[in-house]
C-alpha positions, 0 to 999 in steps of 0.5 A, spaced: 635 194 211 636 201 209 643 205 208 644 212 209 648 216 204 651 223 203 656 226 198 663 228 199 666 233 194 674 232 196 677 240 197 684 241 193 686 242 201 684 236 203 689 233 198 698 230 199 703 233 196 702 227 191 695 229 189 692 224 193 686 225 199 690 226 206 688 220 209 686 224 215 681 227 210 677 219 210 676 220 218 672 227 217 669 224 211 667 218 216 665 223 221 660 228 218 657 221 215 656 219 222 654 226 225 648 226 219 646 220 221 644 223 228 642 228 225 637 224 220 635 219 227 634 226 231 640 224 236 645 229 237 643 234 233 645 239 238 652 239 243 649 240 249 644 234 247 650 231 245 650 222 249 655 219 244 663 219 245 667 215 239 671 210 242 675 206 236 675 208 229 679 205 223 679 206 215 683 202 210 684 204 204 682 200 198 684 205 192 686 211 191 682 218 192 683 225 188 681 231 188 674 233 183 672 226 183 665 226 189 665 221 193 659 217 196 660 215 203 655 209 206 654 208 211 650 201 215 650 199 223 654 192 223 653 191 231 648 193 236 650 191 243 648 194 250 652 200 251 655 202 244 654 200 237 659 199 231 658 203 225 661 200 218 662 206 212 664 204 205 667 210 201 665 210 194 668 213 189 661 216 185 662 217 178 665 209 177 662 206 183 670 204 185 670 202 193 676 208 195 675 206 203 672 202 208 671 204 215 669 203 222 667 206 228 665 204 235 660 210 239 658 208 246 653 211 248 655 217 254 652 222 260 657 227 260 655 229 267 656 222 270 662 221 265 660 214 264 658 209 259 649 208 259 646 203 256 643 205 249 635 207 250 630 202 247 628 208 241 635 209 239 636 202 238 630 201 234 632 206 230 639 204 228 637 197 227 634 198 221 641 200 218 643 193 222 647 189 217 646 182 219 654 180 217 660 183 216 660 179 209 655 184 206 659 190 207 665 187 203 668 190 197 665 185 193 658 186 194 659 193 196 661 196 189 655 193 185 651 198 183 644 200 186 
């Protein structure tokens, strides 16, 4: 299996009045995650070649994220089904290794032309099975947190 991972460093203008990451800033984070694994599976790397449209995304915050500490985002496939699949991201905390968020996202597959739903292509499937975690379990905090 593998897990495909990018790093984060945390704008001051991605912060609260608290000092705290906006929590809207871990949806941009999940986001460029996303968008790189594409780019990494040759899928969608340009716009008008674009076939994925997000259909459910959530994050829950574990703990809390500041301004000048990196964050490592990974990020695994946890369901692959006929016209969508489901991505799990762990947002880590790099220098302690502190999980700070986990989130979700279901991407459908999706002709802009026809402005429906397709089934997902034989190749993409492979691709994003080598991400496939066999369970949600493997992507608790618990297990997510050791270091690799």
């Amino acid at each position: 299996m593998k897990t495909h991972t990018i790093t984060i460093n945390p704008r001051f203008c991605e912060t609260d009045a608290l000092g705290h990451l906006s929590n809207i800033s871990y949806f941009i984070y999940l986001e460029e995650a996303r968008t790189r694994l594409f780019d990494e599976l040759r899928y969608g790397g340009r716009t008008d070649d674009w076939h994925f449209i997000l259909a459910s995304t959530k994050c829950d915050f574990v703990n809390q994220g500041f301004f000048g500490r990196r964050l490592r985002v990974e990020t695994n496939i946890s369901r692959i089904g006929n016209k969508s699949f489901q991505c799990i991201h762990r947002i880590i905390e790099e220098e302690t290794d502190k999980l700070i968020a986990i989130g979700e996202a279901a991407v459908v597959h999706f002709n802009f032309q026809t402005q429906t739903s397709e089934p997902l292509p034989d190749d993409l499937r492979a691709l994003l099975a080598q991400y496939l975690v066999p369970s949600i379990e493997e992507t608790t905090p618990s297990q997510s947190c050791e270091k690799k």
